[in-house]
mmJSON file of the N, C-alpha and C atoms, coordinates in Angstrom:
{"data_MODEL":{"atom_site":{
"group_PDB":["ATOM","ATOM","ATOM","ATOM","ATOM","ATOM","ATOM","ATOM","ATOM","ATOM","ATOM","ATOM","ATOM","ATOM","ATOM","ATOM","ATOM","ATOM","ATOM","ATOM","ATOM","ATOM","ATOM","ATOM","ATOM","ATOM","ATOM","ATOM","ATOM","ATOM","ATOM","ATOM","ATOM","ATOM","ATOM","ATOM","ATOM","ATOM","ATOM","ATOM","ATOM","ATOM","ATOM","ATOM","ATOM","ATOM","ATOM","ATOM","ATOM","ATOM","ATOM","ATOM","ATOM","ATOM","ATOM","ATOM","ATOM","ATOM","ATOM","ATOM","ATOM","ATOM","ATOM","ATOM","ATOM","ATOM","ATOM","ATOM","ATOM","ATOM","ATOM","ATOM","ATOM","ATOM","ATOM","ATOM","ATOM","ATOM","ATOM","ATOM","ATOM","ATOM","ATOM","ATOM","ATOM","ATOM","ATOM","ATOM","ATOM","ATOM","ATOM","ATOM","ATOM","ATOM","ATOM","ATOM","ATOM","ATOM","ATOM","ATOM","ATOM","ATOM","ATOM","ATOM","ATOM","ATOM","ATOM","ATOM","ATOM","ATOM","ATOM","ATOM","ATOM","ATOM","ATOM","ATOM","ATOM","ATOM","ATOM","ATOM","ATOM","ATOM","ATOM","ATOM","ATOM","ATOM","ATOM","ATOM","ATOM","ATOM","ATOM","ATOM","ATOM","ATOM","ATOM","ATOM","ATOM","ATOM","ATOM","ATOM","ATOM","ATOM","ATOM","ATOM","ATOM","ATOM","ATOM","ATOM","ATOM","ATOM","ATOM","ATOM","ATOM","ATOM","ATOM","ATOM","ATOM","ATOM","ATOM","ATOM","ATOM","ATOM","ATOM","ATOM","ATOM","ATOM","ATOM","ATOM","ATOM","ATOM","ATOM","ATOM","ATOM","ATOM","ATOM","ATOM","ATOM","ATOM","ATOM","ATOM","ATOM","ATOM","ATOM","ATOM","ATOM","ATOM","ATOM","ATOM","ATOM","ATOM","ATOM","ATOM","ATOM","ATOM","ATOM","ATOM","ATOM","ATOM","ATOM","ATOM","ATOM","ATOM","ATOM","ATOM","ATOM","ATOM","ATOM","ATOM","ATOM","ATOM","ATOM","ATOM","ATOM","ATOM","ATOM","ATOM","ATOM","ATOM","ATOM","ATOM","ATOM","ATOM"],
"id":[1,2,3,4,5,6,7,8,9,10,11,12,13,14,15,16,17,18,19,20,21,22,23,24,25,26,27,28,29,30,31,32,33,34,35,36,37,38,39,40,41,42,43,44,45,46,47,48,49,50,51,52,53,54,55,56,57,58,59,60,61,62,63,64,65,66,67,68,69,70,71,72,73,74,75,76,77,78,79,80,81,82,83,84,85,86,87,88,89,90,91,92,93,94,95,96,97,98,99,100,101,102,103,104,105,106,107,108,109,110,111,112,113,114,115,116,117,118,119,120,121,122,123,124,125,126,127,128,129,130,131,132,133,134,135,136,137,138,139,140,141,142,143,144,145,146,147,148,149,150,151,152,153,154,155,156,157,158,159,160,161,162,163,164,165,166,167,168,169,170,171,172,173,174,175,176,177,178,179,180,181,182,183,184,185,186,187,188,189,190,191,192,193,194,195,196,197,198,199,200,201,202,203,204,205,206,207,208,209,210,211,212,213,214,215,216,217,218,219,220,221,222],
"type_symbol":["N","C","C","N","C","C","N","C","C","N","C","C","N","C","C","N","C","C","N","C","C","N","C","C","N","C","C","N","C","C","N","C","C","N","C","C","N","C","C","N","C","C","N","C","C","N","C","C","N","C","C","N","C","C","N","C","C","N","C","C","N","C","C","N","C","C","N","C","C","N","C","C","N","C","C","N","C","C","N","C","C","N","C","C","N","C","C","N","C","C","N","C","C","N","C","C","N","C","C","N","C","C","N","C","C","N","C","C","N","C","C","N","C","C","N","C","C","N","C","C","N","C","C","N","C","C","N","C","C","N","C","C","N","C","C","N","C","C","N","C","C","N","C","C","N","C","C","N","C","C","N","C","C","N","C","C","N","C","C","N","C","C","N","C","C","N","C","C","N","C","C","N","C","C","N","C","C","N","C","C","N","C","C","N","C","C","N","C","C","N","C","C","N","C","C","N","C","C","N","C","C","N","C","C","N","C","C","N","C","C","N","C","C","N","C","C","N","C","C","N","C","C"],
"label_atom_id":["N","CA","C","N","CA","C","N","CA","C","N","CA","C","N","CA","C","N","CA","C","N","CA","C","N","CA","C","N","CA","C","N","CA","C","N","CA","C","N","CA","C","N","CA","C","N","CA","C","N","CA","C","N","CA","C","N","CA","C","N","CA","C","N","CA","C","N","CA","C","N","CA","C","N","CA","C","N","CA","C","N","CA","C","N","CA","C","N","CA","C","N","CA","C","N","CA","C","N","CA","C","N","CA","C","N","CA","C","N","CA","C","N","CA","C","N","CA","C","N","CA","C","N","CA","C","N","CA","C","N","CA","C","N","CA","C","N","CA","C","N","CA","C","N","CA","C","N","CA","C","N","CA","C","N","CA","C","N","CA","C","N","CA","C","N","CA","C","N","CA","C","N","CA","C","N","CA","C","N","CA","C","N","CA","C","N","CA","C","N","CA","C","N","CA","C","N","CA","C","N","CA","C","N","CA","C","N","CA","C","N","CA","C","N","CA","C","N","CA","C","N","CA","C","N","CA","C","N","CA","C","N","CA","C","N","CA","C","N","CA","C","N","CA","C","N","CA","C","N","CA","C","N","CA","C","N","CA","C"],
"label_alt_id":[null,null,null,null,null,null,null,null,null,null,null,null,null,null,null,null,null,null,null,null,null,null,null,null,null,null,null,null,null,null,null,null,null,null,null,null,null,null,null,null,null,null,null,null,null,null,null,null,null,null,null,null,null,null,null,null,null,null,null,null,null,null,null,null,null,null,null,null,null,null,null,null,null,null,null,null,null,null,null,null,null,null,null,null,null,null,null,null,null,null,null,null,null,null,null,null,null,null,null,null,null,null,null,null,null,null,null,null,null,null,null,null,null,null,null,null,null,null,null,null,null,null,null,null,null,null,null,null,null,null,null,null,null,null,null,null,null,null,null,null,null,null,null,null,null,null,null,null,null,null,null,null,null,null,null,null,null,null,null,null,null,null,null,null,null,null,null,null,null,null,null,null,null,null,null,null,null,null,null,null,null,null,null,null,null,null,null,null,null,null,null,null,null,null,null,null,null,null,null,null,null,null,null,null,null,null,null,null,null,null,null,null,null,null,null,null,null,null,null,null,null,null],
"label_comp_id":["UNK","UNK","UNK","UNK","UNK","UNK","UNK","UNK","UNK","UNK","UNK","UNK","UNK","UNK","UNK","UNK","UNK","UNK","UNK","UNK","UNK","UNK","UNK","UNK","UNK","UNK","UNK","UNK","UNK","UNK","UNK","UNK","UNK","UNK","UNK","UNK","UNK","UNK","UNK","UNK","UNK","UNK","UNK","UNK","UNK","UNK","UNK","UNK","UNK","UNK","UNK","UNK","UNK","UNK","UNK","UNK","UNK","UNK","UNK","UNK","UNK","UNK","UNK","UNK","UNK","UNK","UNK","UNK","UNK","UNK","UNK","UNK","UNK","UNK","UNK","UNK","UNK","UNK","UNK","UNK","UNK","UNK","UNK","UNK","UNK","UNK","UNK","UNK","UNK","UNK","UNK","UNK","UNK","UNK","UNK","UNK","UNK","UNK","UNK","UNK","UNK","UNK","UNK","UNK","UNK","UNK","UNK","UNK","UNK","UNK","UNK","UNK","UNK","UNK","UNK","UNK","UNK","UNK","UNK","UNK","UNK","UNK","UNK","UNK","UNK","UNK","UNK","UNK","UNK","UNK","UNK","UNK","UNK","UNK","UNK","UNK","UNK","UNK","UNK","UNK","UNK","UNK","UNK","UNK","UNK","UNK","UNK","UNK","UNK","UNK","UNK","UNK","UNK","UNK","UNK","UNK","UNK","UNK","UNK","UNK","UNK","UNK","UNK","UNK","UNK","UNK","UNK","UNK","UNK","UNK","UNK","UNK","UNK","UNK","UNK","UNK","UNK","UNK","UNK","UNK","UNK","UNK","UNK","UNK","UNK","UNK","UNK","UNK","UNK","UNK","UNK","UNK","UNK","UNK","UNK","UNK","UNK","UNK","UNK","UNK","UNK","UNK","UNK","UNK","UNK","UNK","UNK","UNK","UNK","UNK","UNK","UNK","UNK","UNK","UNK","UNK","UNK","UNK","UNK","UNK","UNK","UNK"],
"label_asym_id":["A","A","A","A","A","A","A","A","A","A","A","A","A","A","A","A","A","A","A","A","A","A","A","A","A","A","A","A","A","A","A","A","A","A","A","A","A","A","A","A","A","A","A","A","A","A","A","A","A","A","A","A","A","A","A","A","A","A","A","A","A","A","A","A","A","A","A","A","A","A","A","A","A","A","A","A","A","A","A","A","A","A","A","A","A","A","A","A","A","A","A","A","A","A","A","A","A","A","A","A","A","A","A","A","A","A","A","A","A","A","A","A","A","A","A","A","A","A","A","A","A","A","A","A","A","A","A","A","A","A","A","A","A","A","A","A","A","A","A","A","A","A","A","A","A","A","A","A","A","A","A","A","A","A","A","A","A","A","A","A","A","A","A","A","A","A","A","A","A","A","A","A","A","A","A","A","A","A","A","A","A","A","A","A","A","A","A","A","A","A","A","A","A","A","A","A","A","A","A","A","A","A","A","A","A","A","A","A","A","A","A","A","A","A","A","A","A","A","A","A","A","A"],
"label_entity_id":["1","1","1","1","1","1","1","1","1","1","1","1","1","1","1","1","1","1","1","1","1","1","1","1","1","1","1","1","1","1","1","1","1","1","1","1","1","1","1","1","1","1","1","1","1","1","1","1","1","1","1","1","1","1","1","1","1","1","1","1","1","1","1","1","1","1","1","1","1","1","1","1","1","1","1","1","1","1","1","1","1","1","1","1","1","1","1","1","1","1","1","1","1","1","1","1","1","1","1","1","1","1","1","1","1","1","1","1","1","1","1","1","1","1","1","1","1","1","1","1","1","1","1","1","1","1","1","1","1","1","1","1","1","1","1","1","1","1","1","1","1","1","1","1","1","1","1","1","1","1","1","1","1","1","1","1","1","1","1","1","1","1","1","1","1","1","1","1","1","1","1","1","1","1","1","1","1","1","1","1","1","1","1","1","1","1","1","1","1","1","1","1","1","1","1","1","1","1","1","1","1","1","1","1","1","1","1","1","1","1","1","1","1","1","1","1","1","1","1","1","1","1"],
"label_seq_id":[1,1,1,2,2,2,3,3,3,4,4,4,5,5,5,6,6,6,7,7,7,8,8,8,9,9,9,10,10,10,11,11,11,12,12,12,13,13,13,14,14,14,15,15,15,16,16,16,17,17,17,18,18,18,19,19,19,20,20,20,21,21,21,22,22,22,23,23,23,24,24,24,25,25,25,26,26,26,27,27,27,28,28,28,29,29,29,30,30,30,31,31,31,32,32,32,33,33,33,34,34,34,35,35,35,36,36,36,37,37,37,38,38,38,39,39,39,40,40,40,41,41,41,42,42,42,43,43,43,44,44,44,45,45,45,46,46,46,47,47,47,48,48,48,49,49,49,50,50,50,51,51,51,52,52,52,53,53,53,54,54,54,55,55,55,56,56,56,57,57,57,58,58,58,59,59,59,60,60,60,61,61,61,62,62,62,63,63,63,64,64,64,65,65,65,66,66,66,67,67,67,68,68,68,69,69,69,70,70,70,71,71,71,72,72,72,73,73,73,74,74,74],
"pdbx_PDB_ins_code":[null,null,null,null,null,null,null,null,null,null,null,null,null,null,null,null,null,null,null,null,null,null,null,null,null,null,null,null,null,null,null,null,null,null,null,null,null,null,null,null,null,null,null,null,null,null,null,null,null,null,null,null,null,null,null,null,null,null,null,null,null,null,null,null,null,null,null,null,null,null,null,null,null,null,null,null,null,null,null,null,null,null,null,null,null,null,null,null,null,null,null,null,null,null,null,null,null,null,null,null,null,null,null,null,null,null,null,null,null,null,null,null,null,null,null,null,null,null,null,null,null,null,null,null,null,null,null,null,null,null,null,null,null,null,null,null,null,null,null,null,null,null,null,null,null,null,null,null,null,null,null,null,null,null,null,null,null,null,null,null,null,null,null,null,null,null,null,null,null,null,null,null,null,null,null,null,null,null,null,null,null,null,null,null,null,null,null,null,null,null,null,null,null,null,null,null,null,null,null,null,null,null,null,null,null,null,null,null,null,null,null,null,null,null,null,null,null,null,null,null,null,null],
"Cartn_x":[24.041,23.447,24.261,23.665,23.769,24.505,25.258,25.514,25.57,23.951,23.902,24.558,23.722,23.728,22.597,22.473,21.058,21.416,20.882,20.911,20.02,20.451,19.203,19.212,18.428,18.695,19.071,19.658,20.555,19.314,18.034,17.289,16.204,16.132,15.291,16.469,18.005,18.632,18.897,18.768,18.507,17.229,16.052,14.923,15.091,15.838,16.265,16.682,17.892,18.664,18.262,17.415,16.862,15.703,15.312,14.106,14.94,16.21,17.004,17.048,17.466,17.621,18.704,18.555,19.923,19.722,18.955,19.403,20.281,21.008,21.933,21.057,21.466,20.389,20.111,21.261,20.918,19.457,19.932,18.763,17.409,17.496,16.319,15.948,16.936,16.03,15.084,16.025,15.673,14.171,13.707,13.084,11.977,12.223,11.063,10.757,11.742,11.44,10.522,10.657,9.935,8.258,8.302,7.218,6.413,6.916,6.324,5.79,6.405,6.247,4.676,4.666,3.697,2.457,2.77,1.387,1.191,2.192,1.217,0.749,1.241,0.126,-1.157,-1.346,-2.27,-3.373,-2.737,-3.183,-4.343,-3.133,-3.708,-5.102,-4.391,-5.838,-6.927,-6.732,-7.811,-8.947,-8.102,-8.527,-9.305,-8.74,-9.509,-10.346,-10.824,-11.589,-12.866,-12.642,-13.882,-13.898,-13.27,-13.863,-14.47,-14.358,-15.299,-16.604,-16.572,-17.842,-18.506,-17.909,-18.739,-19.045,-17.944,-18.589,-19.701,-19.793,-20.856,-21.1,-22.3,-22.787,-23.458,-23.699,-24.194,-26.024,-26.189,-27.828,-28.618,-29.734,-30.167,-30.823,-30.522,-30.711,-29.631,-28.595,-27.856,-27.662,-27.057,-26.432,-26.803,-28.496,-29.845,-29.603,-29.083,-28.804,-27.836,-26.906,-25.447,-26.345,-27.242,-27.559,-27.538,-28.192,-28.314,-27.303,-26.012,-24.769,-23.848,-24.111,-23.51,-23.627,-24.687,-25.233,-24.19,-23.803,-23.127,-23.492,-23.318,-24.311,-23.983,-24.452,-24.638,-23.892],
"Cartn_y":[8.767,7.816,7.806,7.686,7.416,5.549,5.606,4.05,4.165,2.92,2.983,1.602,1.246,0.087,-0.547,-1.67,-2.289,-3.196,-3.723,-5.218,-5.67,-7.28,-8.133,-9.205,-10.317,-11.285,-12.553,-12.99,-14.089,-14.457,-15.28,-15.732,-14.749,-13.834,-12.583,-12.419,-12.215,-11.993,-13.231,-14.522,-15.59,-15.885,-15.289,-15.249,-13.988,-12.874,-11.862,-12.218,-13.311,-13.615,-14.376,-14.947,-15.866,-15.215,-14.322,-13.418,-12.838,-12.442,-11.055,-11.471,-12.685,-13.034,-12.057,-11.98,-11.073,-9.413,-9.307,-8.337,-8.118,-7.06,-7.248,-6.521,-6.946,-6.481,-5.158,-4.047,-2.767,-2.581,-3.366,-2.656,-3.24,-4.543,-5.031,-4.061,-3.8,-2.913,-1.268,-1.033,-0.006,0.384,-1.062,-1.706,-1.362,-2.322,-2.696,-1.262,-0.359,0.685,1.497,1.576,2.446,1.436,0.316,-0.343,-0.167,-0.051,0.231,1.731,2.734,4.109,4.929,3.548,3.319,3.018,1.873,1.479,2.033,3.273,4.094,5.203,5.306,6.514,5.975,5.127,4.508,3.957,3.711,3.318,4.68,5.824,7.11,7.765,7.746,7.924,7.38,6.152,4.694,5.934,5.907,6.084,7.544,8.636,9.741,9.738,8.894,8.365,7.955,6.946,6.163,7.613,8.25,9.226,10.439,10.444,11.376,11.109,9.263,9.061,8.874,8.696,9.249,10.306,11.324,12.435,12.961,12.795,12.801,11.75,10.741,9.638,9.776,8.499,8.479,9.258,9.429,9.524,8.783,8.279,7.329,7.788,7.116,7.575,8.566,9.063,10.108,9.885,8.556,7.738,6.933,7.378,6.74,7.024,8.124,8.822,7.805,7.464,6.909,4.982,4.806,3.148,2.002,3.14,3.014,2.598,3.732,3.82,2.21,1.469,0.809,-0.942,-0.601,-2.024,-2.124,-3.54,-3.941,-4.167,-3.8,-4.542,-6.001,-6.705,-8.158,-8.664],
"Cartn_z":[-1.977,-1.043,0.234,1.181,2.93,3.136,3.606,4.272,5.687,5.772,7.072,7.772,9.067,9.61,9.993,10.179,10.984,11.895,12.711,13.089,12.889,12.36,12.639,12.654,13.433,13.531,12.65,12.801,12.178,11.094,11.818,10.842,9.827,10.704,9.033,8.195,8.416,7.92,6.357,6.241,5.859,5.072,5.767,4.861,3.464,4.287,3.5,2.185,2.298,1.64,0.263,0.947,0.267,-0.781,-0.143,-1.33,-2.573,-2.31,-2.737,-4.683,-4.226,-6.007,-6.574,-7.777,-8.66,-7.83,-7.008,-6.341,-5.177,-4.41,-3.592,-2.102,-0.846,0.023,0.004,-0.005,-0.203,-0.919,-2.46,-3.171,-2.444,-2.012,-1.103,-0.262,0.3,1.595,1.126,0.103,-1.083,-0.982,-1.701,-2.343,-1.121,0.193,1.089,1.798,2.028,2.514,1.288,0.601,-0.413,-0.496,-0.736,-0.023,0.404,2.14,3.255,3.371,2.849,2.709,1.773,0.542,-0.129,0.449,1.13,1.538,2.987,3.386,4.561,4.193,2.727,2.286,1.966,1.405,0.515,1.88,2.962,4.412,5.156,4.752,5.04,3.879,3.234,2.065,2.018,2.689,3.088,4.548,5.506,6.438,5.548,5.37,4.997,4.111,3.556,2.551,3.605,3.886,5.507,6.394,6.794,7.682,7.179,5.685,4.904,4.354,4.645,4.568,5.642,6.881,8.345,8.701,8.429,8.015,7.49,6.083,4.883,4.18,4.943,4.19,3.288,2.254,1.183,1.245,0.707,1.058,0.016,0.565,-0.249,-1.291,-2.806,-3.863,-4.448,-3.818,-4.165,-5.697,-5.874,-7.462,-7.98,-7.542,-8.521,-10.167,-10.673,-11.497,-12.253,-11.726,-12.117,-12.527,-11.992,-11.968,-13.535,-14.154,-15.983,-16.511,-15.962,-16.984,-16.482,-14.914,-14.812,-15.857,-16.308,-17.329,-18.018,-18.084,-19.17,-20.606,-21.432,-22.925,-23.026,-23.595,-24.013,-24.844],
"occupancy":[1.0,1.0,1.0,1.0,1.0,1.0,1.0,1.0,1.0,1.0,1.0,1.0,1.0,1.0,1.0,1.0,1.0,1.0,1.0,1.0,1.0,1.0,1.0,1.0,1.0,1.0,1.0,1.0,1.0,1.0,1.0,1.0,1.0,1.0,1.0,1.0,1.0,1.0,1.0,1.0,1.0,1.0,1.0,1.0,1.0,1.0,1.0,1.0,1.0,1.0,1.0,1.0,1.0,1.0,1.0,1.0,1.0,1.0,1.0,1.0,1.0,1.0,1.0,1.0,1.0,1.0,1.0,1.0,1.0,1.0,1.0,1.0,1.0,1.0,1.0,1.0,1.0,1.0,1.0,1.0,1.0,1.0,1.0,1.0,1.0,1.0,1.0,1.0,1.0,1.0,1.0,1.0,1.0,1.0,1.0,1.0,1.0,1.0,1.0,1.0,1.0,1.0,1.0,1.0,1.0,1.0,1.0,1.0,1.0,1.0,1.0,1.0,1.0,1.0,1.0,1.0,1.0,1.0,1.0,1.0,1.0,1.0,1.0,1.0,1.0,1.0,1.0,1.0,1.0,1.0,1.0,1.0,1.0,1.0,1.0,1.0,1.0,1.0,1.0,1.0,1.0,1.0,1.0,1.0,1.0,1.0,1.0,1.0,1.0,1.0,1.0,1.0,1.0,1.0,1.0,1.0,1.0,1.0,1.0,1.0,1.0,1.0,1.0,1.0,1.0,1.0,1.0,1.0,1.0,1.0,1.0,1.0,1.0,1.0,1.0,1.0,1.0,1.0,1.0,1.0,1.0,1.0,1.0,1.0,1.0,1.0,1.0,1.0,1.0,1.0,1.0,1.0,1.0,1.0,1.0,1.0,1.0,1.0,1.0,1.0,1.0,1.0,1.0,1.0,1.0,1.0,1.0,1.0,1.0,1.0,1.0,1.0,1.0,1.0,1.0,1.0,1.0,1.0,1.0,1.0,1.0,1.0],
"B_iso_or_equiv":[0.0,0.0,0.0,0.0,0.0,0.0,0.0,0.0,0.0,0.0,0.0,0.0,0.0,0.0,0.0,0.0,0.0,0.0,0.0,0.0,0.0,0.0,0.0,0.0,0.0,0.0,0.0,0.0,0.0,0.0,0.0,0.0,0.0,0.0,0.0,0.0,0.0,0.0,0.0,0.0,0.0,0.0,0.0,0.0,0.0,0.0,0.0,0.0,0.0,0.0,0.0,0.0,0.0,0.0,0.0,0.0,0.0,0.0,0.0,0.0,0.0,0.0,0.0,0.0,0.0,0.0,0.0,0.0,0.0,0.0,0.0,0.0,0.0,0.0,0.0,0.0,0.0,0.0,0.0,0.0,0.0,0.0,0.0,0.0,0.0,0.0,0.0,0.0,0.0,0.0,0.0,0.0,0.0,0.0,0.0,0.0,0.0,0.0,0.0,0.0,0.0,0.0,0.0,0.0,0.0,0.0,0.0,0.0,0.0,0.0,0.0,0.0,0.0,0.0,0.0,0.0,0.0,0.0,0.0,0.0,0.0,0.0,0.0,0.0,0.0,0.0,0.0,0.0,0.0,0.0,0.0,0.0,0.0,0.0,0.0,0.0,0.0,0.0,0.0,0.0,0.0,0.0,0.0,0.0,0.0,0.0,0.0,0.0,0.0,0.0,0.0,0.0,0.0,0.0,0.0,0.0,0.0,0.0,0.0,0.0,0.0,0.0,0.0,0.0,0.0,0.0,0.0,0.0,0.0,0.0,0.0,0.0,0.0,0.0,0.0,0.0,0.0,0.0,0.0,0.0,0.0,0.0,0.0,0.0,0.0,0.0,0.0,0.0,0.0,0.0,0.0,0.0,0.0,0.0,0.0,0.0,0.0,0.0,0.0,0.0,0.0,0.0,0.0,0.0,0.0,0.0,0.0,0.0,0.0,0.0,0.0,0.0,0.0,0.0,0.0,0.0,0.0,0.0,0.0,0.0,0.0,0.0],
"pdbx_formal_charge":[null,null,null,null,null,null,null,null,null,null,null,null,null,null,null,null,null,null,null,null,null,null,null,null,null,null,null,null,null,null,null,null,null,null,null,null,null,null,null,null,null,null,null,null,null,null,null,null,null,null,null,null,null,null,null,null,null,null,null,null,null,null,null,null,null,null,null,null,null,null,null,null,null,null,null,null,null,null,null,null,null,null,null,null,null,null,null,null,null,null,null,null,null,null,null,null,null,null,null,null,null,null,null,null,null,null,null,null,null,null,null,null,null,null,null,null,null,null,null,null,null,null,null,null,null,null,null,null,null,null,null,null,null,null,null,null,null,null,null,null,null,null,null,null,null,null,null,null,null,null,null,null,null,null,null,null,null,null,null,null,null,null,null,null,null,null,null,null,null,null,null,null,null,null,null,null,null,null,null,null,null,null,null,null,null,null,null,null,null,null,null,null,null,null,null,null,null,null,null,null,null,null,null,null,null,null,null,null,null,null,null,null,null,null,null,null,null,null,null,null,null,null],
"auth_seq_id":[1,1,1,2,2,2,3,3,3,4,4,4,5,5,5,6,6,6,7,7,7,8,8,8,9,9,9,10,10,10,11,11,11,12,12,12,13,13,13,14,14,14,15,15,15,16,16,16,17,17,17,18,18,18,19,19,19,20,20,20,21,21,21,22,22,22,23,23,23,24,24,24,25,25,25,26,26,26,27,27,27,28,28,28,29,29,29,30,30,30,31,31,31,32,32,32,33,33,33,34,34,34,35,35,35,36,36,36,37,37,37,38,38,38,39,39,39,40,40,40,41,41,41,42,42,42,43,43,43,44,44,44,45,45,45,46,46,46,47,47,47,48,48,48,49,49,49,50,50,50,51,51,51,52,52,52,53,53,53,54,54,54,55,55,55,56,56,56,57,57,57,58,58,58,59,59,59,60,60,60,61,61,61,62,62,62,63,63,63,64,64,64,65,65,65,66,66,66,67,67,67,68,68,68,69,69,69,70,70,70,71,71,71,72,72,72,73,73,73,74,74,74],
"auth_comp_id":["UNK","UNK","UNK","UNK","UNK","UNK","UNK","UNK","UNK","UNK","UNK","UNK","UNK","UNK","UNK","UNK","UNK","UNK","UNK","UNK","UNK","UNK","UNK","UNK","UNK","UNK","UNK","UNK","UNK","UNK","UNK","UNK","UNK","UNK","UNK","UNK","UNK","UNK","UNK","UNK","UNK","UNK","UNK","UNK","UNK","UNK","UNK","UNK","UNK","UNK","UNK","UNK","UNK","UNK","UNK","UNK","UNK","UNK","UNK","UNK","UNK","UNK","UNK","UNK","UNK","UNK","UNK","UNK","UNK","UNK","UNK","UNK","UNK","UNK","UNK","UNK","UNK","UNK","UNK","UNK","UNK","UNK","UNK","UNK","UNK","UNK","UNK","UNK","UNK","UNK","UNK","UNK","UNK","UNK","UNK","UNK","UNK","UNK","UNK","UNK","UNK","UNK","UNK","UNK","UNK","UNK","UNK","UNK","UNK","UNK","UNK","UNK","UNK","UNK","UNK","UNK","UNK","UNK","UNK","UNK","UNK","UNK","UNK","UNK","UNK","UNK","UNK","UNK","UNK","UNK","UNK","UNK","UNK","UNK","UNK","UNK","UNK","UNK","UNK","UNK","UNK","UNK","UNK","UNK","UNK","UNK","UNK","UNK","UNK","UNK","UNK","UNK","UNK","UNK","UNK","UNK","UNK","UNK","UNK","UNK","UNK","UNK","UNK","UNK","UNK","UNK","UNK","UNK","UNK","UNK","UNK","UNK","UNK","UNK","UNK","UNK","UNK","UNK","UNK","UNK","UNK","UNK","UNK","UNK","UNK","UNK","UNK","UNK","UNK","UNK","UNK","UNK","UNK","UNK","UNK","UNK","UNK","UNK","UNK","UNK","UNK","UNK","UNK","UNK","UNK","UNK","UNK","UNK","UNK","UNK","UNK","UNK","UNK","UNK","UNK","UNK","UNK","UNK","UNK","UNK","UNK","UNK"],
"auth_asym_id":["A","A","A","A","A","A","A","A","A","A","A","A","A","A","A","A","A","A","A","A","A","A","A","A","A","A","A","A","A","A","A","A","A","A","A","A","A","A","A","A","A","A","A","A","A","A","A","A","A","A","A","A","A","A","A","A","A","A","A","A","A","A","A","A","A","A","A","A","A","A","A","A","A","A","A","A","A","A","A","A","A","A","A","A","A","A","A","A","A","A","A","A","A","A","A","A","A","A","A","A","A","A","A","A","A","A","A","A","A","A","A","A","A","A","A","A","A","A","A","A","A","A","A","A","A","A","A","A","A","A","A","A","A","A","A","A","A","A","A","A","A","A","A","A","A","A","A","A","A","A","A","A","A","A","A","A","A","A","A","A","A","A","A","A","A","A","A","A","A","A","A","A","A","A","A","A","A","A","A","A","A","A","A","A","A","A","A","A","A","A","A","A","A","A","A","A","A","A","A","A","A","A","A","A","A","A","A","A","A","A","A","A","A","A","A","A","A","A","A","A","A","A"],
"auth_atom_id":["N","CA","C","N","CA","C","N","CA","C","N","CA","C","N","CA","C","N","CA","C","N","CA","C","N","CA","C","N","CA","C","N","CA","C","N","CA","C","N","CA","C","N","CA","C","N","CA","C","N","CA","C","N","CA","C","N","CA","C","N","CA","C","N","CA","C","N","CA","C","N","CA","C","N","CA","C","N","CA","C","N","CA","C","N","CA","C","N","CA","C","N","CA","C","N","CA","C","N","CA","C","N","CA","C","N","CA","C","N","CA","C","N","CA","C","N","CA","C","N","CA","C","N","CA","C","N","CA","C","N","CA","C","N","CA","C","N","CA","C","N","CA","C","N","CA","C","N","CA","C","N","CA","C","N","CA","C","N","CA","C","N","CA","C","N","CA","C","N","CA","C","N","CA","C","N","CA","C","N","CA","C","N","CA","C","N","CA","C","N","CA","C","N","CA","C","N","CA","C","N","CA","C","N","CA","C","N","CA","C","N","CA","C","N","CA","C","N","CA","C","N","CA","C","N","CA","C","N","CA","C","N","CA","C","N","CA","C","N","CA","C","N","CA","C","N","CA","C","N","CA","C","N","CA","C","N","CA","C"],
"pdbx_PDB_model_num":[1,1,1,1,1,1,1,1,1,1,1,1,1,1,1,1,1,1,1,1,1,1,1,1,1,1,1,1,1,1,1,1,1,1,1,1,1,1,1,1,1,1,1,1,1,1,1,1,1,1,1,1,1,1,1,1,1,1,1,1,1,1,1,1,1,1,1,1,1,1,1,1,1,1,1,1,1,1,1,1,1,1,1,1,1,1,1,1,1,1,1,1,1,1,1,1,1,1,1,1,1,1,1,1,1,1,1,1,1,1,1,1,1,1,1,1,1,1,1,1,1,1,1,1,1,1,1,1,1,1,1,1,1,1,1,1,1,1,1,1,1,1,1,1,1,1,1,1,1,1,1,1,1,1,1,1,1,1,1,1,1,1,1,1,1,1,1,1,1,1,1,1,1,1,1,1,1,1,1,1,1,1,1,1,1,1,1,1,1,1,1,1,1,1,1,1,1,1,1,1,1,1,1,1,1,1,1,1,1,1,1,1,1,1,1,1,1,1,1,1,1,1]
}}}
């Protein structure tokens, strides 16, 4: 592992603190960076997902086929 630095202000630093619980900030920041990294893939996959259906929209009836199987039984 790398030891870095940050700054930051007095009061995120405090809210920080306050989330961390039996963890120590390192692993917090660990933690939020791996996070954030997550949800810009998941951000990206989002987007290429919607522009593949502007691309190639549904056509109507396409998953007429599929309608049956969605019934629930009783």
């Amino acid at each position: 592992m790398k030891t870095i630095q940050i700054v930051l202000p007095e009061s995120l630093l405090r809210q920080i603190d306050q989330q961390c619980g039996a963890r120590n900030r390192s692993a917090f920041f660990r933690q939020a960076v791996e996070d954030w990294f997550k949800s810009r893939k998941i951000n990206e996959l989002e987007q290429k997902q919607i522009a593949g259906y502007k691309k190639h929209p549904v056509k109507s009836g396409e998953f007429d086929a599929w309608l049956n199987e969605q019934v629930w039984p009783d």
